[in-house]
C-alpha positions as CSV (number, residue, x, y, z in Angstrom):
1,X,111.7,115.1,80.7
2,X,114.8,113.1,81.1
3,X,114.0,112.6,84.5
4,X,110.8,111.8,84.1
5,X,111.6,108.7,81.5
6,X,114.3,107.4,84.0
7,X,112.2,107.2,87.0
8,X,109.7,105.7,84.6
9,X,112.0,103.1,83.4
10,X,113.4,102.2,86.8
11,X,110.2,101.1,88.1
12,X,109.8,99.1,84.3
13,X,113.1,97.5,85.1
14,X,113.1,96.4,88.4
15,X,109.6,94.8,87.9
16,X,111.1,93.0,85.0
17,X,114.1,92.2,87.0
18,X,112.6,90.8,89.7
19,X,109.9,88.8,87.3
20,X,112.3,87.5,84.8
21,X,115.0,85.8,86.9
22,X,114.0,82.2,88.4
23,X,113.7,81.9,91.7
24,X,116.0,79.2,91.4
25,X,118.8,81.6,90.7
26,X,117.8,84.1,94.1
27,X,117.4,81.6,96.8
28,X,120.8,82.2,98.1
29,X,120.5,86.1,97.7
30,X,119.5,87.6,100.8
31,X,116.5,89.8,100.5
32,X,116.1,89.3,96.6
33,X,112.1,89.4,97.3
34,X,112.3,92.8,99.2
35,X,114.1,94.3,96.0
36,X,112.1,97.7,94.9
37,X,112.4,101.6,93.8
38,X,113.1,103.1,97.4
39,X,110.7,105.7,98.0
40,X,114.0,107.6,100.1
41,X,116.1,107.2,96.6
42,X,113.1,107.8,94.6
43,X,113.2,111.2,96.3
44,X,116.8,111.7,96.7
45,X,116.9,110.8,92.5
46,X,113.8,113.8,91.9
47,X,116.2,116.2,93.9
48,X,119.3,115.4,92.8
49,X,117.1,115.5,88.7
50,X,116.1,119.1,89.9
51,X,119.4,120.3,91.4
52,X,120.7,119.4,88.4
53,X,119.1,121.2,85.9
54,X,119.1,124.4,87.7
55,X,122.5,124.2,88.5
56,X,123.5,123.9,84.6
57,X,120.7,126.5,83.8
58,X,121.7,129.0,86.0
59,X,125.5,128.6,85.2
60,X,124.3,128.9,81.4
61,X,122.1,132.2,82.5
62,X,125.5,133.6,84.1
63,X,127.8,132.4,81.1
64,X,125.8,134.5,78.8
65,X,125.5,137.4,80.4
66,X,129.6,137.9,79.9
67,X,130.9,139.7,76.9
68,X,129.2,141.8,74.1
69,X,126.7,140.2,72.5
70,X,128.4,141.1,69.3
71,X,131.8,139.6,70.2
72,X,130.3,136.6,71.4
73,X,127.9,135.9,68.1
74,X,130.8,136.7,65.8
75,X,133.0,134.5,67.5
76,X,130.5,131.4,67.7
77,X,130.7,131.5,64.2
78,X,134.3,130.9,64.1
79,X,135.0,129.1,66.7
80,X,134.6,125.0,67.0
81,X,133.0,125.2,70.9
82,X,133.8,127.7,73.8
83,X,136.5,127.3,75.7
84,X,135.3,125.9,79.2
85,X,131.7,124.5,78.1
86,X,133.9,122.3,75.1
87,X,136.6,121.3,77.6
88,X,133.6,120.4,79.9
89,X,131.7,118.5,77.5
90,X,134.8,116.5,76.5
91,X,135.5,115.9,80.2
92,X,132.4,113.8,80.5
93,X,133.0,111.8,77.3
94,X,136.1,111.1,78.5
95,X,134.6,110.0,81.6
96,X,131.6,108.2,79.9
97,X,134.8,106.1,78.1
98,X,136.4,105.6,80.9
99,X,133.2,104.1,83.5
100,X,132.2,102.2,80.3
101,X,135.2,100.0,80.0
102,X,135.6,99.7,83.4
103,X,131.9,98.4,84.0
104,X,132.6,96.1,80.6
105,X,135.4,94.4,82.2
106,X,133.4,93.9,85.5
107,X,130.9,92.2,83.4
108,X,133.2,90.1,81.1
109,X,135.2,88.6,84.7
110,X,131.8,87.8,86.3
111,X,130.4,86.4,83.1
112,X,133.6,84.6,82.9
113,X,134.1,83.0,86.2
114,X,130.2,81.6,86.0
115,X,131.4,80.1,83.3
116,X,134.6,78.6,84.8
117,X,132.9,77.5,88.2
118,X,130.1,75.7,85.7
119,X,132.7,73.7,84.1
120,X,134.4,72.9,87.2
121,X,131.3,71.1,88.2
122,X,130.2,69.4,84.8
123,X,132.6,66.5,85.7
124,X,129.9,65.0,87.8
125,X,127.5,64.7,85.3
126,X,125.2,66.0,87.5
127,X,122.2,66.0,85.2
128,X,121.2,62.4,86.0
129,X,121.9,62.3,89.5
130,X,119.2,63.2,92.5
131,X,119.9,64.5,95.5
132,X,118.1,64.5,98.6
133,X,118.4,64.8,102.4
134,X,117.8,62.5,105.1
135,X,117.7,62.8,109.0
136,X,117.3,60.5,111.7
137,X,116.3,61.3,115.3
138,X,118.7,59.9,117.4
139,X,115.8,59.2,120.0
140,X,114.5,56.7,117.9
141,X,118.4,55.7,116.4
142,X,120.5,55.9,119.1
143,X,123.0,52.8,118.3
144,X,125.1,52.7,115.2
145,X,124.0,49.3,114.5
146,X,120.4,51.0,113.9
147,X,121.5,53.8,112.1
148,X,123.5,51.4,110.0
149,X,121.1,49.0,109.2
150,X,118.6,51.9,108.3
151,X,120.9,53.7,105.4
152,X,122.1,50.0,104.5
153,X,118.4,48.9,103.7
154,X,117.9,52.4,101.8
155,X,121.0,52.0,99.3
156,X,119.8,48.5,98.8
157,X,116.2,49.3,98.1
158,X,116.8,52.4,96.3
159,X,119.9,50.5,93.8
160,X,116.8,47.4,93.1
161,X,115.3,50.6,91.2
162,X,114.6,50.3,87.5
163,X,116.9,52.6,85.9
164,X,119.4,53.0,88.8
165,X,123.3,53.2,88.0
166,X,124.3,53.7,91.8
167,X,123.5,55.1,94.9
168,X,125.7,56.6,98.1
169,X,125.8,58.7,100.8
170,X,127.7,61.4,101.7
171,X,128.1,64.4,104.6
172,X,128.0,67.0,102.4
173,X,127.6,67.3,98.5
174,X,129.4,69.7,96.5
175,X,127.9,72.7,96.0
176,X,125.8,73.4,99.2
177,X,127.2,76.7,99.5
178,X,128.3,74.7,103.0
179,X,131.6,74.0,104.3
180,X,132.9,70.8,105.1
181,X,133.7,70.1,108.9
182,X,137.4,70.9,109.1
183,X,139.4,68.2,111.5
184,X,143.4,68.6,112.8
185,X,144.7,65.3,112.3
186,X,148.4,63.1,112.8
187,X,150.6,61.3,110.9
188,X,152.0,58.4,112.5
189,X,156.0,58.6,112.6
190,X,155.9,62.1,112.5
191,X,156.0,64.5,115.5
192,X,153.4,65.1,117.4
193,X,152.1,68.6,117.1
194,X,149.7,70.4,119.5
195,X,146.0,71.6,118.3
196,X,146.9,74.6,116.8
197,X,150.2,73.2,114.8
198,X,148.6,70.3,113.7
199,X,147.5,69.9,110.0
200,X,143.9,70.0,108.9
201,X,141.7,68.9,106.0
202,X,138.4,68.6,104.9
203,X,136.5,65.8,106.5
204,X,134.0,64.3,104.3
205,X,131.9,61.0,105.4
206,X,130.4,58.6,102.4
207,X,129.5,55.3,101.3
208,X,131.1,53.4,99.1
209,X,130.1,54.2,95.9
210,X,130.0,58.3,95.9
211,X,133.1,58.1,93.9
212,X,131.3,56.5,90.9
213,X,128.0,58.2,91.3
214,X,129.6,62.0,91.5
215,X,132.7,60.1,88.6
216,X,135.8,61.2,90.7
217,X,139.0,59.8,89.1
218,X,140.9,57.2,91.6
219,X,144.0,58.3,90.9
220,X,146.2,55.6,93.2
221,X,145.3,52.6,94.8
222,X,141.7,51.7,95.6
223,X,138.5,53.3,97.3
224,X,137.1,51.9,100.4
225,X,134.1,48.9,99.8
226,X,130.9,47.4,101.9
227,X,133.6,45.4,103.4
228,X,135.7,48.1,105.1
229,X,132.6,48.3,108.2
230,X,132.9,48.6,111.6
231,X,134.8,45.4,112.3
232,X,137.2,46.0,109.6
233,X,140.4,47.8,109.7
234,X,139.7,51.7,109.8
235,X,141.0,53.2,106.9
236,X,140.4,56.1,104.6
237,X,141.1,57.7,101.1
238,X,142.6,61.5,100.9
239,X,142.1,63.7,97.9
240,X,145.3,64.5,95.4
241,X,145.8,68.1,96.9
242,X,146.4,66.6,100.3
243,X,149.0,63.4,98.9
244,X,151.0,66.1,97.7
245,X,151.0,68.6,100.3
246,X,151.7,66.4,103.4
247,X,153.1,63.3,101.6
248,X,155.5,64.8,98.5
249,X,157.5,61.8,98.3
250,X,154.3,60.1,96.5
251,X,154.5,57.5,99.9
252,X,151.2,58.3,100.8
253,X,149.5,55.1,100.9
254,X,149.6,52.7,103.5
255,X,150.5,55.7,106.0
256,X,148.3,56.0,108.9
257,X,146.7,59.3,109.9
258,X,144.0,59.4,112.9
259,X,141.6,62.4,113.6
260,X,142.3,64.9,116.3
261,X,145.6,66.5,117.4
262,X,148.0,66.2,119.9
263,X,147.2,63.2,122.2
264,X,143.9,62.1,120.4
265,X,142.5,58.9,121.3
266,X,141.0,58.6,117.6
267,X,141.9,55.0,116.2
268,X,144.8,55.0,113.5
269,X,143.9,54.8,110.0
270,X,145.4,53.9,106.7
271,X,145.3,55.4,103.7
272,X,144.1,52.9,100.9
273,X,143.7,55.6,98.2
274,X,143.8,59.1,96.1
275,X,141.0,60.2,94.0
276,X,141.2,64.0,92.1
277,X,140.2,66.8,94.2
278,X,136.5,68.5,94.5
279,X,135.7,71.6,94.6
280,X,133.2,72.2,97.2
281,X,131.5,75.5,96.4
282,X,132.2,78.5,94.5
283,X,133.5,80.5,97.1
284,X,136.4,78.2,98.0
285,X,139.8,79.9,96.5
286,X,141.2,76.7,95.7
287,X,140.4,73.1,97.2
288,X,141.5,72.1,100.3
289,X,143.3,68.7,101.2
290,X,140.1,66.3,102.1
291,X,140.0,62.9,104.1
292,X,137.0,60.6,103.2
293,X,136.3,58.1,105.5
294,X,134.1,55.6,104.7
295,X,130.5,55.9,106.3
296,X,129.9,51.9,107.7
297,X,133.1,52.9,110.3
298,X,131.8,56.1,111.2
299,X,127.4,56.3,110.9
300,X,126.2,59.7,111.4
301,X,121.8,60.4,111.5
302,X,121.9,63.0,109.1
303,X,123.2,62.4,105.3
304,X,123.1,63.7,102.1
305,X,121.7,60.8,99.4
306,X,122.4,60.8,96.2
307,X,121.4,58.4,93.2
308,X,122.6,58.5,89.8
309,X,119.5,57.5,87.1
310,X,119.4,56.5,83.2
311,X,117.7,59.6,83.2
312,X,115.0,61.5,84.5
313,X,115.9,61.8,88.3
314,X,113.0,63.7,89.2
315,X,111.1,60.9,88.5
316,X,113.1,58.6,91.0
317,X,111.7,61.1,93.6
318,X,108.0,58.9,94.5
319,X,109.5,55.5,94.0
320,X,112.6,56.4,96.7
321,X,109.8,58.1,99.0
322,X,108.2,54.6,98.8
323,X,111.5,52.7,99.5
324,X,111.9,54.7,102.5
325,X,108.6,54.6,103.4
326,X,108.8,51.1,103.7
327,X,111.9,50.9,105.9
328,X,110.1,53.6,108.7
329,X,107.2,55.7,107.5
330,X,108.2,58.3,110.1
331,X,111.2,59.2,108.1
332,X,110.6,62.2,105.2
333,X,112.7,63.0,102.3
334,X,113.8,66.6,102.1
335,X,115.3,69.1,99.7
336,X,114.4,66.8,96.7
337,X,115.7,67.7,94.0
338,X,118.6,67.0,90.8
339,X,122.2,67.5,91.8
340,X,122.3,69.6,88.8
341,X,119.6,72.4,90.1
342,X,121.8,72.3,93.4
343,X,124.8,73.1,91.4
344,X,122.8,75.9,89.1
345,X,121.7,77.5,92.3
346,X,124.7,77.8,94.0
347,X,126.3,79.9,91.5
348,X,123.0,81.7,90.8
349,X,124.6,84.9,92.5
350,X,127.7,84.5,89.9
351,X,125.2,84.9,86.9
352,X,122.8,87.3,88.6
353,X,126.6,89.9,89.4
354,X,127.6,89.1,85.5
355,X,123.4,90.0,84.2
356,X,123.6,93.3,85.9
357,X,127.2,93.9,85.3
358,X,126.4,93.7,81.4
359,X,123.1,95.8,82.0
360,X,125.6,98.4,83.4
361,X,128.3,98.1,80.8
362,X,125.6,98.3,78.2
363,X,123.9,101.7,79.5
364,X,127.3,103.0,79.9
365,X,128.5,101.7,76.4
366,X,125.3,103.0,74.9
367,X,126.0,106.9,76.7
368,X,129.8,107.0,75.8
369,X,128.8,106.7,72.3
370,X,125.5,109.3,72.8
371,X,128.2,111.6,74.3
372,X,131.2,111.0,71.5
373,X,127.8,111.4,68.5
374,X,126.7,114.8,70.5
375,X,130.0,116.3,71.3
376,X,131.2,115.7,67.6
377,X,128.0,116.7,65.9
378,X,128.2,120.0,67.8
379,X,131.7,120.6,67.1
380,X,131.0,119.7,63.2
381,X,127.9,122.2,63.3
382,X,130.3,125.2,64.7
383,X,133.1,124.0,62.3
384,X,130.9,124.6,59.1
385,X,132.4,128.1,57.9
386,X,136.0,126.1,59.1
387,X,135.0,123.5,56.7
388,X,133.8,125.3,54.0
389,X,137.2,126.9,53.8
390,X,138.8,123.7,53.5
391,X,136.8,122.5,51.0
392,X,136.8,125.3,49.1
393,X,140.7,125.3,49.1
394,X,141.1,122.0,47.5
395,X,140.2,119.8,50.9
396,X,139.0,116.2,49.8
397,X,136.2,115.0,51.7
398,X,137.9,112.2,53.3
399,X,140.3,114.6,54.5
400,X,137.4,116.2,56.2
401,X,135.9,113.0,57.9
402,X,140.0,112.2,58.8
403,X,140.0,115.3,60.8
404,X,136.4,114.6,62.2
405,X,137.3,110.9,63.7
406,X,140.6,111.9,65.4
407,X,138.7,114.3,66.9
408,X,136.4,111.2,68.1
409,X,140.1,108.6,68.7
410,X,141.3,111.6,70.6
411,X,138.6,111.7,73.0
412,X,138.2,107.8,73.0
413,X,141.9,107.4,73.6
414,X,141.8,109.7,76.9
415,X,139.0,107.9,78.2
416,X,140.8,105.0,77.4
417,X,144.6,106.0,78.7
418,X,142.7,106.8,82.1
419,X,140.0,103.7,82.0
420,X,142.8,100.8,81.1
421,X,144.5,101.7,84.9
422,X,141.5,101.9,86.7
423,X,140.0,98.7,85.1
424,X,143.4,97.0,85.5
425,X,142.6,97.9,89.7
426,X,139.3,96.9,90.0
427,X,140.4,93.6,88.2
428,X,143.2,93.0,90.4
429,X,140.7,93.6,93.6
430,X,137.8,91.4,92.4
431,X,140.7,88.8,91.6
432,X,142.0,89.1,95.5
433,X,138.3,89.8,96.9
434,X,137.2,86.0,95.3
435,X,140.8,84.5,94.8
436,X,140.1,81.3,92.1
437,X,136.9,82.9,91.1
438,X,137.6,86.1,88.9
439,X,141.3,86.3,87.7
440,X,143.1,88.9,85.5
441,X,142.5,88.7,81.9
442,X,144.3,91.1,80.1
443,X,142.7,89.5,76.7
444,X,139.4,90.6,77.8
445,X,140.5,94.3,78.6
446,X,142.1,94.6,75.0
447,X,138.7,92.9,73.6
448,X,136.7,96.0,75.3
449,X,139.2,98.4,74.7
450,X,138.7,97.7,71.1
451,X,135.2,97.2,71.3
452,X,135.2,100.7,72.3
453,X,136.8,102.4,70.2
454,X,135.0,100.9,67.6
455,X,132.0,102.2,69.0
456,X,133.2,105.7,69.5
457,X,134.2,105.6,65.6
458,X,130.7,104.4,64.3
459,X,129.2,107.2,66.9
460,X,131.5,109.7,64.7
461,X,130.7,108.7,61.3
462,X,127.2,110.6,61.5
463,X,128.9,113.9,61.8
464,X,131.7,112.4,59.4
465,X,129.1,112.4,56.8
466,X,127.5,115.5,57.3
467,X,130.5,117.5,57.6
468,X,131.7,116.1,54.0
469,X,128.8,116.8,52.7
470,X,129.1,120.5,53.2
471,X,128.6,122.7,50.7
472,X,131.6,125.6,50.4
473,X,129.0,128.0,49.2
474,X,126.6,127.7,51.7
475,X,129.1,127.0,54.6
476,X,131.0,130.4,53.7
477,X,127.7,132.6,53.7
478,X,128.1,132.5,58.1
479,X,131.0,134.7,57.5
């Protein structure tokens, strides 16, 4: 019957599953659509269900059959569970404990870092800001000039918009789930390394005014403007992780760095400014040293635009269609959309891990304390004539539900003495598997440690109850 019901609610869950979660949230989980009850684990499951209960049957059938049915009744009546089956039943509440708080503190980490990587991205504001992509072909753009004059005309047009703040360009907007292009560079006056001593960085391309629509902090000297173009000097502005790891002295700007390593032929370039560093998706440990460099010195066909609204940016979408439109009708918009759905999906597979996670540590929650109510109601129901005893010897009652819940803390704590280690382990590997994405939080492993006992207590107060509520009269009529 228990089978039965499970298979039942599997097929239940997974529909719901796969109904109630956006799409939004599964387009960067490969193979989300094709999730279903295997018909190979569907099988293996009904086995496995049947192996089961024949296996505990038949070692039930061979159990009995030992002793003298006399010794064995007489004994049941004294005794507070047989030897093996009670050590066997405890076993599993023990273990029950022990994969509850382990599956909790998966949940609480995943639940956590979603939380974390949302607040690294709030800084941007993102909820006013559209994002789209645009691609030239380079047969019909193949100077500079043209593609210049192209994304030139579209920032102008698109910033004459009603309602617009700012608009820019950029290579590659945070959250993609996309790495930047990587680049070795030099640093003039320092020794010239070959390709694979040389030091590298993000290499991110934009116009102007991405610092102000995404609101990344300048933190020294200026960023580049319309001015720095192609017959202006070349220069660039680094992010804060990169001053301080290649220029500690705090000398960073007005040195010259050029793409490329060893003998490159890449023009010098100075560094004009710093501006706080972005994380650029999820998966990134920590963020890496980034040049920007600014897009009217080095064009490139395909950009990401982005344009910061009063509000509503979905509603920007027709009217920058139009402005584009009107600059060469051959050129389509795609992946419209707000900056702030880009950042929600991104992370979807964060949240989607911490959902099932909590389903998990909830069904295992929810048996631990079905286990610790079954185990002690049993041993209260075999401990009546016990009871009765006490009681009738001058026991109190609450001395009775005392000895009843440190039979439920005993079993807890076990659970707990071997769950603790093993959770501390699969905390330290998630927090090396995603470095800067799930880190140890010995806070959250008290909070479900407690949380558990707690339940284990509530699950023994049922059999509390009924075993001070025995009568001595009645209890001593089994002997």
């Amino acid at each position: 019957m228990a089978g039965c019901v499970a298979i039942a609610v599997s097929f239940w869950s997974v529909k719901v599953l796969r109904t109630s979660i956006a799409p939004s949230w599964t387009m960067w989980v490969p193979g989300w659509d094709g999730i279903h009850v295997d018909r190979t684990v569907l099988a293996f499951t009904v086995l496995l269900i049947a192996a089961v209960g024949l296996l505990f049957g038949l070692a039930t059938v061979l159990h009995s059959n030992q002793g003298q049915p006399y010794a064995t009744l007489k004994e049941s009546g004294r005794s507070p569970m047989l030897g093996s089956k009670g050590r066997l039943r405890s076993g599993l509440v023990v273990a029950q404990v022990m994969f509850a708080l382990v599956l909790l503190v998966c949940a609480g980490l995943t639940t956590e870092a979603f939380l974390r990587l949302v607040d690294v991205y709030r800084g941007f504001q993102a909820a006013n800001v559209l994002r789209t992509e645009i691609r030239l072909p380079e047969k019909s753009y193949p100077e500079n000039t043209q593609v210049v004059s192209f994304y030139e005309r579209v920032l102008r047009g698109s910033n004459a918009l009603p309602g617009t703040i700012a608009a820019c360009l950029v290579t590659n907007s945070p959250a993609s789930n996309v790495d930047n292009e990587t680049t070795f560079f030099a640093i003039n006056g320092r020794p010239t390394l070959k390709a694979g001593e040389a030091p590298s960085a993000d290499l991110q391309i934009s116009s102007p005014d991405y610092f102000s629509v995404l609101r990344i902090p300048l933190v020294a000297g200026r960023v580049y403007s319309y001015a720095d173009n192609d017959n202006a000097a070349r220069v660039v502005v680094v992010s804060r992780s990169m001053a301080a790891r290649y220029f500690p002295r705090g000398d960073e700007l007005g040195q010259q760095i050029k793409l490329g390593a060893g003998e490159s032929t890449e023009q010098w370039m100075t560094i004009v400014g710093v501006v706080e560093d972005v994380r650029q998706n999820w998966w990134n440990p920590i963020t890496r040293p980034t040049i920007y460099e600014p897009f009217f010195q080095s064009p490139q066909h395909s950009m990401v635009f982005l344009m910061r609204v009063a509000s509503n940016p979905a509603g920007y979408a027709a009217s920058l269609r139009g402005v584009v439109r009107g600059i060469d009708d051959q050129i389509a918009l795609t992946d419209v959309g707000t900056l702030e759905t880009e950042i929600t999906d991104s992370i979807a597979i964060i949240r989607i891990m911490g959902v099932l996670m909590a389903l998990f540590g909830g069904v295992a929650l929810a048996l631990s304390s079905v286990g610790v109510y079954g185990v002690l109601s049993e041993n209260v129901a075999r401990r009546i004539p016990e009871i009765g005893i006490r009681l009738a010897l001058g026991a109190e009652p609450r001395d009775v539900m005392k000895l009843v819940l440190l039979r439920s803390l005993k079993l807890t704590g076990i659970g707990l003495a071997i769950g603790v280690p093993v959770a501390l382990a699969v905390n330290r590997a998630m927090s090396s598997a995603i470095f800067g994405i799930v880190s140890i939080n010995l806070f959250l492993l008290a909070g479900f440690t407690v949380l558990l006992l707690v339940v284990a207590l509530v699950a023994a107060y049922i059999p509390a109850r009924r075993a001070m509520s025995v009568d001595p009269i009645v209890a001593l009529r089994y002997e």
